[in-house]
VOTI-965020 format. One record per residue: chain; residue number from 0; x, y, z of N, C-alpha, C, O in turn. Coordinates in Angstrom, 1 decimal. Atoms other than C-alpha are relative to their C-alpha. Layout:
REM residues N
{chaine A&num NUM&n_x X&n_y Y&n_z Z&ca_x X&ca_y Y&ca_z Z&c_x X&c_y Y&c_z Z&o_x X&o_y Y&o_z Z}
...
***
This chain:
REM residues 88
{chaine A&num 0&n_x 0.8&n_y -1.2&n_z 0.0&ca_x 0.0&ca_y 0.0&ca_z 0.0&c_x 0.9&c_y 1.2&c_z 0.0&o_x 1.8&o_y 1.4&o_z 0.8}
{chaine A&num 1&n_x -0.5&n_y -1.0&n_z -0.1&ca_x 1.0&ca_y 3.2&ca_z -0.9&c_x -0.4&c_y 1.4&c_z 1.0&o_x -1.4&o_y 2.2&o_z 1.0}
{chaine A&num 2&n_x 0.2&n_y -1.3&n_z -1.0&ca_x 1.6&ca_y 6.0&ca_z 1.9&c_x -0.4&c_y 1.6&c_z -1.0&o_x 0.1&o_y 1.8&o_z -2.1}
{chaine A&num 3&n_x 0.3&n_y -1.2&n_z 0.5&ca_x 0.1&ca_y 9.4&ca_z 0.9&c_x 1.2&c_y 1.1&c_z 0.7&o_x 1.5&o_y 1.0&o_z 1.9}
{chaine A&num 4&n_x -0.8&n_y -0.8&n_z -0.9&ca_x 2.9&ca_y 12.3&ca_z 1.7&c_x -1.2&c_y 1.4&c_z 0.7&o_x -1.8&o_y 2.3&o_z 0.0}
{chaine A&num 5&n_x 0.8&n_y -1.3&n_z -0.4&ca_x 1.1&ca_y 14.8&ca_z 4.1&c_x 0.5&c_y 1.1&c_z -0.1&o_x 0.0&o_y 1.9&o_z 0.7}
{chaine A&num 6&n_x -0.3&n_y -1.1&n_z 0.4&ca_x 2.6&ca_y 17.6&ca_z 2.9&c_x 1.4&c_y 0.9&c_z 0.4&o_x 2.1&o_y 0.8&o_z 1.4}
{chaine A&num 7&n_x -1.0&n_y -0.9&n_z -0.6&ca_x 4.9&ca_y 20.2&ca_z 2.8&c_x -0.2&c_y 1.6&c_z 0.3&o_x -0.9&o_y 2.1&o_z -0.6}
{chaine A&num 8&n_x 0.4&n_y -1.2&n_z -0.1&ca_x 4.5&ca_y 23.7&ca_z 4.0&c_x 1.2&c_y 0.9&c_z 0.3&o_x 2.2&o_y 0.7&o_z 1.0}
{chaine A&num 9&n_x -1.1&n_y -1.3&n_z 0.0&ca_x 6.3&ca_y 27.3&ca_z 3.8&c_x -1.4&c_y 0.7&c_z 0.3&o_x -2.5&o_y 0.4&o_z 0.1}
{chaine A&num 10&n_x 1.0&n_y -1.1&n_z 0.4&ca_x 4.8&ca_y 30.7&ca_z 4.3&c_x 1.2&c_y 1.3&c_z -0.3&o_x 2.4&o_y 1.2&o_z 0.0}
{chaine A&num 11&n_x -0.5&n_y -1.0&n_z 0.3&ca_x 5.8&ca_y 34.0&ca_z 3.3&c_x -0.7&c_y 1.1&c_z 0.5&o_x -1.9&o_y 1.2&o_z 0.4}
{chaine A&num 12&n_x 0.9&n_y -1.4&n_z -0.8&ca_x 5.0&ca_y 37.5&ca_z 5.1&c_x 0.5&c_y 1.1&c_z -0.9&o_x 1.7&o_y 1.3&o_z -1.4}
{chaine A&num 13&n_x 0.2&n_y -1.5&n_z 0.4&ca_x 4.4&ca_y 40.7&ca_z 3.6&c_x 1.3&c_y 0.9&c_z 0.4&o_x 1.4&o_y 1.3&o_z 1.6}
{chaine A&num 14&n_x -1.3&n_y -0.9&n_z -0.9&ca_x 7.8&ca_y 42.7&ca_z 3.9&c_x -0.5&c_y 1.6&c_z -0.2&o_x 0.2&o_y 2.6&o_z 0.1}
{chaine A&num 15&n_x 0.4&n_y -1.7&n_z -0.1&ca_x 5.5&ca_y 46.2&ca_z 3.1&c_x -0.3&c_y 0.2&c_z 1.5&o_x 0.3&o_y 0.9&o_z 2.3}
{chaine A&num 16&n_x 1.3&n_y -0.4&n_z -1.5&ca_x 2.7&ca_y 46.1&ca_z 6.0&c_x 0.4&c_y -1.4&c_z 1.0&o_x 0.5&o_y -1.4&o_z 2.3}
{chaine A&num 17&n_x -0.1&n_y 1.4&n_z -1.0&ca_x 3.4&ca_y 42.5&ca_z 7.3&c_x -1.2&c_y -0.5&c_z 0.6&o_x -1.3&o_y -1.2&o_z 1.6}
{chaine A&num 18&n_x 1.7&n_y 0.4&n_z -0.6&ca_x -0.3&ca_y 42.0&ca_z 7.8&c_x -0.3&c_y -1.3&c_z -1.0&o_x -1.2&o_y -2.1&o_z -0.8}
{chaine A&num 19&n_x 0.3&n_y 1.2&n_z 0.9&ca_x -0.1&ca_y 39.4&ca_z 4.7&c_x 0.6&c_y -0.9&c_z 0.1&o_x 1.8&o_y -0.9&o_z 0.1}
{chaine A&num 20&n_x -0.9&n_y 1.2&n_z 0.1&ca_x 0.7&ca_y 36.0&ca_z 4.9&c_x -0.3&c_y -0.9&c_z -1.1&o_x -1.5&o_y -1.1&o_z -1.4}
{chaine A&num 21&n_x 0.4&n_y 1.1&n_z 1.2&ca_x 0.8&ca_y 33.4&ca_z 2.2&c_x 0.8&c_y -1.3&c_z 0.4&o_x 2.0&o_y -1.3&o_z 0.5}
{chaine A&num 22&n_x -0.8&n_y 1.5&n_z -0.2&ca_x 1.3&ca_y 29.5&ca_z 2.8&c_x -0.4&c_y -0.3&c_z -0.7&o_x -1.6&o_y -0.1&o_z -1.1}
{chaine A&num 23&n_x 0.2&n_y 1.0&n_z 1.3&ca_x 2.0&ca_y 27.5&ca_z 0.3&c_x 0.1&c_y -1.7&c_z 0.7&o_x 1.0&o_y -2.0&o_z 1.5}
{chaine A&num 24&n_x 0.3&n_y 1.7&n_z -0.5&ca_x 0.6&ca_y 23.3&ca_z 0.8&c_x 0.8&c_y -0.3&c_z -1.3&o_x 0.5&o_y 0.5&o_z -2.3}
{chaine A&num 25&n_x 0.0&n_y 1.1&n_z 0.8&ca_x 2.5&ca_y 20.8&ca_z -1.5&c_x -0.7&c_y -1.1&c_z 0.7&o_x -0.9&o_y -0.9&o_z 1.9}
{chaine A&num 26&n_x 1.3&n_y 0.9&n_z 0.0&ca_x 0.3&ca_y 17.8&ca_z -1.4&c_x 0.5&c_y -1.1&c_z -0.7&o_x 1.4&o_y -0.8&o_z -1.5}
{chaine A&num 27&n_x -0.2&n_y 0.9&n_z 0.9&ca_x 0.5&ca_y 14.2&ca_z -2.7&c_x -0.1&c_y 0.1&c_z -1.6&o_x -1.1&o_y 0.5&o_z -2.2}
{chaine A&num 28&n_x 0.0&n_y -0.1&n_z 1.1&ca_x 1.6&ca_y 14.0&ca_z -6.0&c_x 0.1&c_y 1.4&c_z -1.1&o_x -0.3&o_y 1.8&o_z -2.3}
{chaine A&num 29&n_x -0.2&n_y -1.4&n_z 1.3&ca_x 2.7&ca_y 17.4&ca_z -7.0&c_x -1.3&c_y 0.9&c_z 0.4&o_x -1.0&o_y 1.9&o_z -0.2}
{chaine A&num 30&n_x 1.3&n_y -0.9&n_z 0.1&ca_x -0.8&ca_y 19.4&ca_z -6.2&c_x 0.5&c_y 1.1&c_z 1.3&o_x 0.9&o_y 0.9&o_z 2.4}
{chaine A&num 31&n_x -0.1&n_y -0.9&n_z -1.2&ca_x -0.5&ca_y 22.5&ca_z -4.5&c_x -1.3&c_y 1.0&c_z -0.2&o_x -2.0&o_y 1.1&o_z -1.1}
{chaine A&num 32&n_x 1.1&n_y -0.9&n_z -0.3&ca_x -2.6&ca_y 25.1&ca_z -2.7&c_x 0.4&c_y 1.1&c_z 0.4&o_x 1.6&o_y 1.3&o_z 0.1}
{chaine A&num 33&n_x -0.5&n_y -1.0&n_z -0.5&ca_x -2.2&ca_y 28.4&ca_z -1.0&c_x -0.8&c_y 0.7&c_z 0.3&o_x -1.6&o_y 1.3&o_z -0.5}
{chaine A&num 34&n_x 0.6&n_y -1.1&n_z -0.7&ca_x -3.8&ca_y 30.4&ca_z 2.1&c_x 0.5&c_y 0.9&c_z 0.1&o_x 1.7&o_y 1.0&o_z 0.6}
{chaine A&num 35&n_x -0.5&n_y -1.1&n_z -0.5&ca_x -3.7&ca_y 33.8&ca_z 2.1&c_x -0.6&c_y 0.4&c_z 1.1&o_x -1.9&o_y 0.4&o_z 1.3}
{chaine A&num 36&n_x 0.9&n_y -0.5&n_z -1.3&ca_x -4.1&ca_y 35.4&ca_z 5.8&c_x 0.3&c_y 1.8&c_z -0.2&o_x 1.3&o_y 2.4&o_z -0.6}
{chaine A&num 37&n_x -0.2&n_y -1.5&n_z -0.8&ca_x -4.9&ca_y 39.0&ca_z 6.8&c_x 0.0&c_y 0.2&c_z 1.2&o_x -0.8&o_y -0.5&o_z 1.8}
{chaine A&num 38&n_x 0.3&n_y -0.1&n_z -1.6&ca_x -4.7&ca_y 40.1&ca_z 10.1&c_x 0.7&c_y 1.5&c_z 0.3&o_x 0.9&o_y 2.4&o_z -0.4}
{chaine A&num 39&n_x -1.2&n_y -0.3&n_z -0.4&ca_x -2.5&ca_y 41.7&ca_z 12.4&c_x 1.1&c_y -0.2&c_z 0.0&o_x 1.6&o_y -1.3&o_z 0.2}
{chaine A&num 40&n_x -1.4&n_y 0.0&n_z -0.1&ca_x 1.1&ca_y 42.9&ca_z 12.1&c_x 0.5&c_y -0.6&c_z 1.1&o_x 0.2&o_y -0.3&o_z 2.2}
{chaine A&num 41&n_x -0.8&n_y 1.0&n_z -1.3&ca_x 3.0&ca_y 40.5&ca_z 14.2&c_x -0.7&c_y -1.1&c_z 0.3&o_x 0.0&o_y -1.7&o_z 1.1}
{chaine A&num 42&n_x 1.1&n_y 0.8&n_z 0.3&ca_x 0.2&ca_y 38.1&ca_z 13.9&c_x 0.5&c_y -1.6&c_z -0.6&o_x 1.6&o_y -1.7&o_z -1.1}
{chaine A&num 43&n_x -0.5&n_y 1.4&n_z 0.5&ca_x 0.5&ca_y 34.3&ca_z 13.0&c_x -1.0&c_y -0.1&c_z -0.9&o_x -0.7&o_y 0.0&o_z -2.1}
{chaine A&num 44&n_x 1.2&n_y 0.2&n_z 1.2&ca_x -2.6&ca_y 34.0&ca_z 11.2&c_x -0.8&c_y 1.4&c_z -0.8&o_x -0.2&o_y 2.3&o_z -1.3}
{chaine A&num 45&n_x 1.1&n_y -1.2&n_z -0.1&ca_x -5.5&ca_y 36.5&ca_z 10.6&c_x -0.9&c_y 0.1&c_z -0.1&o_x -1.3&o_y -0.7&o_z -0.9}
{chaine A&num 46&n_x 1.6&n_y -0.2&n_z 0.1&ca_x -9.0&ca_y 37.7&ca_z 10.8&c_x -0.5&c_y -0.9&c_z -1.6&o_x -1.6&o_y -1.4&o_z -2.0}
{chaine A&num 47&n_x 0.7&n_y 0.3&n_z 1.6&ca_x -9.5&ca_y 36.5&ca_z 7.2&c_x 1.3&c_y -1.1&c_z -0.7&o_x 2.5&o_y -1.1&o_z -0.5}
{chaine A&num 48&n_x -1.0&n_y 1.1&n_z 0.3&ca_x -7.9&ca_y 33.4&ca_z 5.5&c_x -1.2&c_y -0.3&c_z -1.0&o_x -2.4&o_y -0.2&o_z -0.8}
{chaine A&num 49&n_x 1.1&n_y 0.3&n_z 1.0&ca_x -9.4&ca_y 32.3&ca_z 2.0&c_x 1.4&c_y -1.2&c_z -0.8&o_x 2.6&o_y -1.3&o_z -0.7}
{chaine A&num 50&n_x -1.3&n_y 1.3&n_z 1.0&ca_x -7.5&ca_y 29.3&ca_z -0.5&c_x -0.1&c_y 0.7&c_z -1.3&o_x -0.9&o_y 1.5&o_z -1.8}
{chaine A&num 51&n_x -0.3&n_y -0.3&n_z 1.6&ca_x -6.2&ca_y 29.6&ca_z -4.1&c_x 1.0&c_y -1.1&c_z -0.6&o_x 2.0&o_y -1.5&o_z -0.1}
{chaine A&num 52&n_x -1.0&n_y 0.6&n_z 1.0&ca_x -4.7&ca_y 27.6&ca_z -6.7&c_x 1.4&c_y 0.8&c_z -0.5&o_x 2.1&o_y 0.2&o_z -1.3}
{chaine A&num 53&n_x -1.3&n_y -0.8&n_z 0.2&ca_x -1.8&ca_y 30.4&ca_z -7.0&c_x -0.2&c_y 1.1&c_z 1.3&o_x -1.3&o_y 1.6&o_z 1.6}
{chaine A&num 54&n_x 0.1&n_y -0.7&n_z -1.1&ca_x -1.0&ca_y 32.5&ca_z -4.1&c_x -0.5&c_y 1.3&c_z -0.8&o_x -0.8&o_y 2.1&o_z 0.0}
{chaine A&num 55&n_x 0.5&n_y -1.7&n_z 0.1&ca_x -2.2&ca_y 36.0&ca_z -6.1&c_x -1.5&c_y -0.8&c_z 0.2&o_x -1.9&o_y -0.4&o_z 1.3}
{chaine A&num 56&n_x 1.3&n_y 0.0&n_z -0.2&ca_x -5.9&ca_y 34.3&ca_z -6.4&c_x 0.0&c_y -0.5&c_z 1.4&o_x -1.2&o_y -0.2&o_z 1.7}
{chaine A&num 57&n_x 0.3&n_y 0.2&n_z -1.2&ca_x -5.6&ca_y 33.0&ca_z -2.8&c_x 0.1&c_y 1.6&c_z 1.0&o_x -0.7&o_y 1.7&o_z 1.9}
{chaine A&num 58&n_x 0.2&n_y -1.6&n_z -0.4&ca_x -5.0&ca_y 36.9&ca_z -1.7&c_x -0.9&c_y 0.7&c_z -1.0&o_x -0.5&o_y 1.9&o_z -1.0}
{chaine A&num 59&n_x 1.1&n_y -1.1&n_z 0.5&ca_x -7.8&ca_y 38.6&ca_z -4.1&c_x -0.9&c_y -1.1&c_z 0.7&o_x -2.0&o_y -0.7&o_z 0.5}
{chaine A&num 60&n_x 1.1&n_y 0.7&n_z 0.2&ca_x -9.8&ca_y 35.7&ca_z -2.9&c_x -0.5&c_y 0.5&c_z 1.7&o_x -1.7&o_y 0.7&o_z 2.1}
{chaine A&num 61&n_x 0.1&n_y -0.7&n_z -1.1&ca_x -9.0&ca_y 37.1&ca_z 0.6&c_x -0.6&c_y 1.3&c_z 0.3&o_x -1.4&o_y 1.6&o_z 1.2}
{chaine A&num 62&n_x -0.1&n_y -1.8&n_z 0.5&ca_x -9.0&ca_y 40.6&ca_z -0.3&c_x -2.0&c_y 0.1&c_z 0.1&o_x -2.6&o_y 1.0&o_z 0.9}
{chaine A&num 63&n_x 1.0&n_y -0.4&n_z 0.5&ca_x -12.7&ca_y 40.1&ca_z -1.5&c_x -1.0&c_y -0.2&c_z 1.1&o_x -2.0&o_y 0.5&o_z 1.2}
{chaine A&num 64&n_x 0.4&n_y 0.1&n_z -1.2&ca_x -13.9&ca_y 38.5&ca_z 2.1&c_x -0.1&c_y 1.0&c_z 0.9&o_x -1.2&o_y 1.4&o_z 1.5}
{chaine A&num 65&n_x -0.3&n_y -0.8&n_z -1.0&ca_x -12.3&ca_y 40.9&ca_z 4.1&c_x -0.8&c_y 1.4&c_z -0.3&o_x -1.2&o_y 2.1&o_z 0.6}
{chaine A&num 66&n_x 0.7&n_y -1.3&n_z 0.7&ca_x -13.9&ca_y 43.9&ca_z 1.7&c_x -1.2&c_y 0.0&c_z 0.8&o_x -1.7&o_y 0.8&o_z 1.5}
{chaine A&num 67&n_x 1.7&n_y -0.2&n_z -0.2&ca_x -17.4&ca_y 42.6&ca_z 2.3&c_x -0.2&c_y -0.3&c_z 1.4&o_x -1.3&o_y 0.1&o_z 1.8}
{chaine A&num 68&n_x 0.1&n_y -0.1&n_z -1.3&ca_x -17.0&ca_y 41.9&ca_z 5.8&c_x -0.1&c_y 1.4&c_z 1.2&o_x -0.8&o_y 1.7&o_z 2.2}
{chaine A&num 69&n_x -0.5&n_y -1.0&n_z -0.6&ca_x -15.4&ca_y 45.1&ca_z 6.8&c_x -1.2&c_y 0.8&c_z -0.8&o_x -1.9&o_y 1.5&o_z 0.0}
{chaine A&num 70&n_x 1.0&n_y -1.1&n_z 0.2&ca_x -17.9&ca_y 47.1&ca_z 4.6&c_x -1.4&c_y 0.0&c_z 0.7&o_x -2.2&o_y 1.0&o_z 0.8}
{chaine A&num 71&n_x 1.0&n_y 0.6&n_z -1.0&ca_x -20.7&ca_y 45.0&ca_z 6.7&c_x -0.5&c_y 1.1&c_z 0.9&o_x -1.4&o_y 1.9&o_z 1.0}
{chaine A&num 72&n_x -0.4&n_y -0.9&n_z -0.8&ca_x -19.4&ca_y 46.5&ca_z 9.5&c_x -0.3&c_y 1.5&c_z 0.2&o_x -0.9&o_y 2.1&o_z 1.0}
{chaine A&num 73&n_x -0.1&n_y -1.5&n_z 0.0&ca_x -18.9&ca_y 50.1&ca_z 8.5&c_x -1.7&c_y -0.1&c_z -0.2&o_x -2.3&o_y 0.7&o_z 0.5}
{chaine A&num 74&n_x 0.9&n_y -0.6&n_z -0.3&ca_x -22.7&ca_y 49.7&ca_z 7.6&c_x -0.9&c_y 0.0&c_z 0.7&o_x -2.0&o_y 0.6&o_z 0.8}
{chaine A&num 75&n_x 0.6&n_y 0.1&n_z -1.6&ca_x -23.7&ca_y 48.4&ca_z 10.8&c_x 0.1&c_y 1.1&c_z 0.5&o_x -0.9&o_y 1.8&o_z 0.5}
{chaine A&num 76&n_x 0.0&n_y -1.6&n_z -0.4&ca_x -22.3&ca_y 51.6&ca_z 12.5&c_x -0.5&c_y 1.0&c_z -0.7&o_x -0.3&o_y 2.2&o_z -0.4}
{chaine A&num 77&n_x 0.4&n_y -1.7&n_z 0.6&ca_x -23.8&ca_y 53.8&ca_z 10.3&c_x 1.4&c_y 1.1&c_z -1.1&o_x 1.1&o_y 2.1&o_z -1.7}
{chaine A&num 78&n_x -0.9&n_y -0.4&n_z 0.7&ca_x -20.2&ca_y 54.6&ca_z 8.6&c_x -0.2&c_y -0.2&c_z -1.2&o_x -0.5&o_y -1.3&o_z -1.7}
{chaine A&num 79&n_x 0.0&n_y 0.3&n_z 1.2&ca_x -20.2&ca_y 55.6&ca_z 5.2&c_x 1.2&c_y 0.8&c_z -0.8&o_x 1.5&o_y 2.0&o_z -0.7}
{chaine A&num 80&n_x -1.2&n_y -0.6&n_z 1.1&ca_x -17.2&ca_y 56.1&ca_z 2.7&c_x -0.2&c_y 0.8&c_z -0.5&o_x -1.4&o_y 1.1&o_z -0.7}
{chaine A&num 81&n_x 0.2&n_y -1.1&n_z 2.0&ca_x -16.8&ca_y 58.7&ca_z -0.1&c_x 0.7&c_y -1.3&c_z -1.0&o_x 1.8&o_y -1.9&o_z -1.3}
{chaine A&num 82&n_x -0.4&n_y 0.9&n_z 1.9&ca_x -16.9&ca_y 56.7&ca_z -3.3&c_x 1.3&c_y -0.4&c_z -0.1&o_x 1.8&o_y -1.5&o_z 0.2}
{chaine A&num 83&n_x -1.7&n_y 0.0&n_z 0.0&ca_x -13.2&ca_y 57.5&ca_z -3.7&c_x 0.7&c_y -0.8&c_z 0.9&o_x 1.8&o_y -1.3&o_z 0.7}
{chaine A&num 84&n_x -1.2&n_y 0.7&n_z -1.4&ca_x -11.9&ca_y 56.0&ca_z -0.6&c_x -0.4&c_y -1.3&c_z -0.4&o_x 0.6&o_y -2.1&o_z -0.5}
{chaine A&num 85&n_x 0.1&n_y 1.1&n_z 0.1&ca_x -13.7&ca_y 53.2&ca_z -1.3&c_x 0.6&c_y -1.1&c_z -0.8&o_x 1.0&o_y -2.2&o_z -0.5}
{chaine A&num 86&n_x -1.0&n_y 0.4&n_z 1.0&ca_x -12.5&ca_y 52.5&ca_z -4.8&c_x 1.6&c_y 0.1&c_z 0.3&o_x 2.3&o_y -0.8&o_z -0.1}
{chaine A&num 87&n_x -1.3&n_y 0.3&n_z 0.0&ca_x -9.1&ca_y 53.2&ca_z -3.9&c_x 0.7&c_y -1.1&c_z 1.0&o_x 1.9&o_y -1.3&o_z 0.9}
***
């Protein structure tokens, strides 16, 4: 019987902000994946963690969680952007 390898894992942090992390899974047979986290700076993980087949779609995949979450939020309190802030 053949053993499955459980994997190998790295990550990499954001050397701008340091709020981003990206780990990359190799996986049996060559297949990989990759969580991107956001959080806090100095942080292990973060508020928001999403998967991707390449670490850039595993951080927009994040990106787009953390958007709609946080804009939730702002319209729970009653906070509302200018257009501009928000697109940028």
């Amino acid at each position: 019987m053949e053993t499955p390898c459980l994997g190998e894992h790295g990550v990499a942090f954001s050397a701008r902000n340091g709020g981003w992390k990206v780990h990359a899974h190799a996986y049996y047979k060559g297949r990989a994946s990759y969580t991107a986290f956001l959080g806090r700076v100095g942080s292990l993980g973060g508020k928001w963690a999403e998967h991707g087949d390449t670490p850039e779609e595993a951080i927009e995949n994040t990106k787009a969680v953390a958007l709609a979450d946080v804009s939730e939020l702002l319209r729970i309190c009653g906070i509302e952007l200018p257009v501009d802030a928000a697109v940028a």
